[in-house]
C-alpha positions in Angstrom: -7.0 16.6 -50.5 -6.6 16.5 -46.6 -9.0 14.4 -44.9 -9.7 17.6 -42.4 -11.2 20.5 -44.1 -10.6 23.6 -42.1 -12.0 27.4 -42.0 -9.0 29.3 -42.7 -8.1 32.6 -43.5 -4.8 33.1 -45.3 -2.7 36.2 -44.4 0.4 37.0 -46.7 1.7 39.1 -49.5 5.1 38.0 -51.2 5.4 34.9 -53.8 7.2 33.0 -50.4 3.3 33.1 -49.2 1.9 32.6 -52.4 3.1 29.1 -52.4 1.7 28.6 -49.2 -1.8 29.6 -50.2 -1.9 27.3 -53.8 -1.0 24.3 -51.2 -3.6 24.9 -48.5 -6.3 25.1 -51.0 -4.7 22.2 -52.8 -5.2 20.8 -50.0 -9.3 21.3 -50.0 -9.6 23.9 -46.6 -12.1 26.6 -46.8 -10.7 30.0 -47.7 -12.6 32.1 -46.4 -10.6 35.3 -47.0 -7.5 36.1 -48.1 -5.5 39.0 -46.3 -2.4 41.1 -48.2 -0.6 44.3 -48.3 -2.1 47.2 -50.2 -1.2 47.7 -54.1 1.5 49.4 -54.3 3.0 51.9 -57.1 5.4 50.2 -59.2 8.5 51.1 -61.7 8.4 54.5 -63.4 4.9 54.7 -64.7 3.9 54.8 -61.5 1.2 51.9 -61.9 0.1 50.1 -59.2 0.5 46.5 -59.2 -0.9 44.4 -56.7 0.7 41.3 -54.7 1.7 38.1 -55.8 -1.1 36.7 -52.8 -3.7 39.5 -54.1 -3.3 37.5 -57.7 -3.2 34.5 -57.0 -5.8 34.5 -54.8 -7.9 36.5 -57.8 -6.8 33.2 -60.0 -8.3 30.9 -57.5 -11.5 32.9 -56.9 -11.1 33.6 -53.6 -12.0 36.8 -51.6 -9.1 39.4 -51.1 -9.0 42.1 -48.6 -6.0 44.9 -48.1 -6.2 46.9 -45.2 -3.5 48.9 -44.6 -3.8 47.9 -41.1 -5.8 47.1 -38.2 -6.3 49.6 -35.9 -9.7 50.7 -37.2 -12.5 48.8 -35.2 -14.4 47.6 -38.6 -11.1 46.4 -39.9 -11.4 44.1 -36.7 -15.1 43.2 -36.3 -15.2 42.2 -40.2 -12.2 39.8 -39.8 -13.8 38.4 -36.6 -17.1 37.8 -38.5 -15.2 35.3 -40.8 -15.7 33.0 -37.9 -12.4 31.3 -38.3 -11.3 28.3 -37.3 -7.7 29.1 -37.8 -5.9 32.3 -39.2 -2.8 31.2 -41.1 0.2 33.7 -41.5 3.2 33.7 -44.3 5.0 37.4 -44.9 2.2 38.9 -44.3 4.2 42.7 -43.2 1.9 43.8 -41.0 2.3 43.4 -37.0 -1.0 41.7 -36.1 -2.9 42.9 -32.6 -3.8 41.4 -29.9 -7.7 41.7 -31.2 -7.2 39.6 -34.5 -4.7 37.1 -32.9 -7.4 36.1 -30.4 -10.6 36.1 -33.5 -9.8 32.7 -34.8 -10.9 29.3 -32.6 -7.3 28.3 -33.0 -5.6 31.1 -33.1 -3.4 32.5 -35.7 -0.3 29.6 -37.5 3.1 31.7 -38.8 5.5 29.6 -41.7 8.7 31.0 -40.6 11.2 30.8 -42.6 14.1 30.0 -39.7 15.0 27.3 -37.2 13.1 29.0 -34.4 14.5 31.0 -32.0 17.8 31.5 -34.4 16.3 34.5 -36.9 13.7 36.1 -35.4 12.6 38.5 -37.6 12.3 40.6 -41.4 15.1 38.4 -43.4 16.1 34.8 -41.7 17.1 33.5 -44.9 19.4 35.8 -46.2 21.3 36.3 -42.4 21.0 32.4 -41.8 23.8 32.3 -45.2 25.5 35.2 -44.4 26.1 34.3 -40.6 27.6 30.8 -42.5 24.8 28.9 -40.4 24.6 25.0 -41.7 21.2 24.6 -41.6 18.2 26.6 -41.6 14.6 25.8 -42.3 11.0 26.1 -41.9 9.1 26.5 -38.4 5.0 26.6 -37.7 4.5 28.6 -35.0 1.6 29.4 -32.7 1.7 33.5 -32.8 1.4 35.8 -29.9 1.6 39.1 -29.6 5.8 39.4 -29.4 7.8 39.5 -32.7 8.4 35.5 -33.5 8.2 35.0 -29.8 5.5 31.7 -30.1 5.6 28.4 -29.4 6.8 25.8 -32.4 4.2 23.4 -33.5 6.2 21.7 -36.4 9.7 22.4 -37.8 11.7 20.9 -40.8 15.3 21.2 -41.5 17.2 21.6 -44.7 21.2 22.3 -45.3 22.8 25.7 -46.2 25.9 24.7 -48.6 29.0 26.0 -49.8 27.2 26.9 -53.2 24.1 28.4 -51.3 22.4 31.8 -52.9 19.4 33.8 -51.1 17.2 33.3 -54.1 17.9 29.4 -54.2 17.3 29.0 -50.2 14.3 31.3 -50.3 12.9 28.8 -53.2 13.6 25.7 -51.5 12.2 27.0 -48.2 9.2 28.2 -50.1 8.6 25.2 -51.2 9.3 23.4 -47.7 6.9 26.0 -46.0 3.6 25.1 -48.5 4.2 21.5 -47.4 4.6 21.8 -43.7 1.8 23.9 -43.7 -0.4 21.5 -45.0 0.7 18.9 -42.6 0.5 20.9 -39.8 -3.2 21.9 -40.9 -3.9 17.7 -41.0 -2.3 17.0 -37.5 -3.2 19.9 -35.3 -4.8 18.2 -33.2 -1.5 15.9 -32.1 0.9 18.2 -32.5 2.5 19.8 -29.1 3.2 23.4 -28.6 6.7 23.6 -27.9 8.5 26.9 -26.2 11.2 28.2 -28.0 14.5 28.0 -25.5 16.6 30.9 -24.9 19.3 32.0 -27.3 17.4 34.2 -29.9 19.0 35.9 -32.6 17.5 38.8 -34.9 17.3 38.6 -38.6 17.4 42.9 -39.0 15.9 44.0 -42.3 18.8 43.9 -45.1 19.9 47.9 -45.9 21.0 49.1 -49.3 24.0 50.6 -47.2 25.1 47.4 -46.1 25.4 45.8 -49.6 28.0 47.6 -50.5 31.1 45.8 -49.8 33.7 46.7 -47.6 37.3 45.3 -48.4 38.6 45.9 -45.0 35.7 42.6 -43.5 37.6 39.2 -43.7 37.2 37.8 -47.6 34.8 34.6 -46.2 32.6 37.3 -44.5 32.0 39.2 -48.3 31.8 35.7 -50.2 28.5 34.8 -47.7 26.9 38.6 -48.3 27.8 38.5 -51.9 25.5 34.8 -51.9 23.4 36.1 -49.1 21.9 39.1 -51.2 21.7 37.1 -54.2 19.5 38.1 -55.8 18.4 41.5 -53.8 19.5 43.4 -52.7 22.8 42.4 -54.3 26.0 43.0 -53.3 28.6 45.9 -54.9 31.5 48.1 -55.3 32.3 51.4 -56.7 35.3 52.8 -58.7 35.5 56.1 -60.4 31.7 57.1 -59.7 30.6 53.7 -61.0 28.7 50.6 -59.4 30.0 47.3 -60.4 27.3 44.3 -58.9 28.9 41.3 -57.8 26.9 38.1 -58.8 29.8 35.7 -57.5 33.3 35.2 -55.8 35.4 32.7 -54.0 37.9 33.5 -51.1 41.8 33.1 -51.9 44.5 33.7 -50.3 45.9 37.4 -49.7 50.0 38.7 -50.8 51.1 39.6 -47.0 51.0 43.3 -46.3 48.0 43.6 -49.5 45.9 47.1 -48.7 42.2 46.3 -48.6 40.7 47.2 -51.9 43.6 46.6 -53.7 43.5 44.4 -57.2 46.6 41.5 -56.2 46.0 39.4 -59.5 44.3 39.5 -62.5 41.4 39.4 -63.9 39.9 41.1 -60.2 41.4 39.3 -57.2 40.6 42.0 -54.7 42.9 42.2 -50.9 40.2 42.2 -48.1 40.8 42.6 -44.1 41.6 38.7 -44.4 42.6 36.8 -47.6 41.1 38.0 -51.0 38.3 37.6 -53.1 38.1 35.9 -57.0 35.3 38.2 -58.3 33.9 35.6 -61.1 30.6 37.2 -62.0 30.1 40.9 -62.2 27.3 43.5 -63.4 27.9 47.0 -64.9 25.0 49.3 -64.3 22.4 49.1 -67.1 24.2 45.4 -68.4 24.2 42.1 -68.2 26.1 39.8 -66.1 29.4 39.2 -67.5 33.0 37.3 -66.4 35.3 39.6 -65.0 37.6 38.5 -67.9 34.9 40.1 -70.3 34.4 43.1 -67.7 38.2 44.0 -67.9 37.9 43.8 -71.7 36.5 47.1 -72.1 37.8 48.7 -68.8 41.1 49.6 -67.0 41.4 48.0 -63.9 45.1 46.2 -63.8 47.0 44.5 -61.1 47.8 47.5 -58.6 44.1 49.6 -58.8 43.5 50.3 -55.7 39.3 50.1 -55.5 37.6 53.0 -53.2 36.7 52.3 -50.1 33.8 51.9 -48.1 32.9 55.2 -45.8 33.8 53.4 -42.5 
């Protein structure tokens, strides 16, 4: 347990936050709240299903609240009656006002999952792989009212390889974020603001349009989406009216003069705008992952095919 026990509030809603929370009250800091999106309606039924935060803050007996935001005036007063030392912040998907930001003694911490200013923004880790960044990781900021805009009180650094997926980075910075968190909690009081320097770039929020992929972009660009949106949103293609899923690929080299789209070699070597793409793992709609060896078992697609394109 931390030799400084702290009056927090913990503000989040995905299981990148829920990590977060388990370590800070690990940790021994007074909860006095916990903050998370709304239940939301969920698969076919319809039934609502609340957050991973909202249950595992249930599980550790804490109090949850779910406004949907905070423009009303009670929604403000009650979070200021907490009478917070420190607010602290992890996905939380709400913008946070001025009003709140200023309620705790200490402000209001953010767990970012980026190296600070490179990805502002909805999805650092899946445009840190995809930009074919080296190294990403985790930075506590001080918030303030612009979007990521704050000054860095801690940061910790961890590599993006050749073999790198979204779902493994978002695990390992999970992971990374619950521990810095803690520290930064233990230390605050020698740790140094630091501005961010100029040089930001935005991490936009990923588009189901944009998973598709597009043979005409260079090969290497496609093999860092295809890891990028691993696991969601996932990468695809289409061919005669159906969705194949992409899972994995590796970048070889292209015949000269191959059309985009086209199948060069078998089993599904696919031409791009530069080189080609080895599609090694692929998923029918409905099925399970499969080889492209046992994908090309049961369907027509020979050396030749050329795959539809894109809309540009």
């Amino acid at each position: 347990m931390s030799a400084v026990r702290r009056r927090v509030c913990f503000m989040g809603t995905p299981a990148f936050a829920a990590a977060a929370l388990d370590a800070i009250a690990a940790a021994g800091h007074d909860i006095a709240c916990v903050y998370t999106q709304p239940p939301r309606p969920k698969g076919r039924g319809h039934g609502v299903q609340q957050s991973p935060v909202h249950l595992r803050a249930l599980e550790l007996g804490l109090a949850v609240r779910h406004p949907a935001n905070f423009k009303d005036e009670a929604a403000r007063a009650e979070f200021a009656a907490l009478d917070l030392e420190l607010a602290v912040v992890a996905a939380y998907g709400l913008l946070l006002p001025q009003a709140i930001l200023d309620a705790p003694k200490r402000g209001c911490l953010n767990i970012h999952a980026s190296l600070l200013p490179r990805w502002r923004g909805a999805a650092p880790i899946q445009r840190a792989i995809e930009a074919g960044d080296d190294e990403t990781g985790i930075a506590i900021m001080q918030m303030e009212a612009g979007l990521d805009t704050g000054p860095t009180l801690l940061v910790h650094k961890i590599a993006i390889g050749a073999d790198t997926t979204g779902g493994s980075l978002h695990d390992a910075l999970m992971g990374l974020g619950a521990k810095a968190i803690v520290e930064a909690l233990a230390n605050l009081e020698t740790l140094v603001p630091t501005p961010q320097p100029q040089g930001a770039t935005y991490a936009r929020k990923l588009t189901k349009e944009e998973a598709r992929l597009d043979w005409r972009r260079p090969a290497a660009e496609l093999e860092r989406r295809i890891r990028a949106f691993d696991p969601v949103p996932g990468t695809w293609f289409a061919q005669g009216g159906e969705r194949f899923k992409v899972l994995a690929a590796r970048v070889v080299a292209a015949p000269a003069n191959a059309e985009p789209g086209t199948i060069v070699a078998a089993p599904l070597t696919v031409a791009c705008g530069e080189g080609a793409l080895a599609i090694e793992r692929v998923q029918r709609a409905g099925g399970k992952p499969m080889s492209a060896e046992e994908l090309l078992r049961g369907l027509a697609l020979p050396t030749g095919t050329r795959l539809d394109l894109a809309p540009p």
